[in-house]
N, C-alpha and C positions, 0 to 999 in steps of 0.2 A: 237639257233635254225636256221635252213638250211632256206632260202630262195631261193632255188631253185630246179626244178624238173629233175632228171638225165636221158632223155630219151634212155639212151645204151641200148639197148637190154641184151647184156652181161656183164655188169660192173663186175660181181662178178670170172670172168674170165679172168681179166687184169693179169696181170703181175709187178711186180716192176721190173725195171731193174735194174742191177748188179751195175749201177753208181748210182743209186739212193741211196745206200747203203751210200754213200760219200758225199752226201747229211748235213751240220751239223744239229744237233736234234733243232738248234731254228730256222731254216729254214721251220727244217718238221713239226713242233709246230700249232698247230691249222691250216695247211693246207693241201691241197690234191696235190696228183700227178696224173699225165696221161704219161703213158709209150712211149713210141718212136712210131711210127707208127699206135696208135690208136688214134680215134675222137672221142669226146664226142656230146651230143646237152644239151643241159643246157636251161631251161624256168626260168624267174623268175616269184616270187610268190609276190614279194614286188619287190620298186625300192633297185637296189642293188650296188656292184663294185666290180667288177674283179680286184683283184690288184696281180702281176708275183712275186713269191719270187724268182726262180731259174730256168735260162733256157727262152728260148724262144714260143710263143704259136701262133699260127694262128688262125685267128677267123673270122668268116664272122656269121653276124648279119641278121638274117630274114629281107628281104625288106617290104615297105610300101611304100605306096601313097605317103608320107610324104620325104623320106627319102627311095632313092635306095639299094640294098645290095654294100657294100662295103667291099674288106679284109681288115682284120688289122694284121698287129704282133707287137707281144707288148712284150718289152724286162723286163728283172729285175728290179724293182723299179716301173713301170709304171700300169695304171691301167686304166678302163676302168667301164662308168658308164652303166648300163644294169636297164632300167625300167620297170614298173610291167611289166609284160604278154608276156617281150620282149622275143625272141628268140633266143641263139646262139648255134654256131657249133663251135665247139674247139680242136685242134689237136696241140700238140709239135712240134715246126717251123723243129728244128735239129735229129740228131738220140739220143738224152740227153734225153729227157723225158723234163718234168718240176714238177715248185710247183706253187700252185696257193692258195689262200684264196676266199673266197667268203663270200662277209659281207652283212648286211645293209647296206644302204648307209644313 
């Protein structure tokens, strides 16, 4: 079950890119991609974690009292913990696209 809310306006309008294709299938196995040049915003619904299968991503995290907005990008292997209610913005660092998972944490 998804733990998070996909606020794109147009998701179902994406594109996969042509290198996605090259992508191997245990890569693309239970994860999602974002194409070259689009952003996503991502809520979570529980605490969750971003973890990059392929490709690199940009991310800037909703600010708080607590804790200012800050970029991030986060390469292959890395991952990032995202708590309930939290908010991100998410876009492919490169012109590659990525692959991402999005779990429980």
């Amino acid at each position: 079950m998804s733990t998070a809310v996909c606020t794109t306006e147009s998701l179902s309008s994406l594109t996969v890119p042509a290198r996605a294709a090259t992508v191997p299938p245990a890569v693309r196995r239970g994860a999602w991609q974002i194409a070259p040049g689009e952003a996503m915003s991502l809520k979570a619904r529980a605490a969750s974690v971003l973890r990059v299968k392929q490709g690199r991503v940009w991310i800037t995290p909703d600010a708080t009292l607590a804790n200012p907005s800050e970029d991030l990008v986060l390469a292959p292997g890395e991952s990032l913990m995202v708590a309930a209610g939290q908010r991100i913005v998410m876009e492919a660092w490169d012109g590659y696209g990525a692959t991402y998972s999005w779990d429980n944490a």
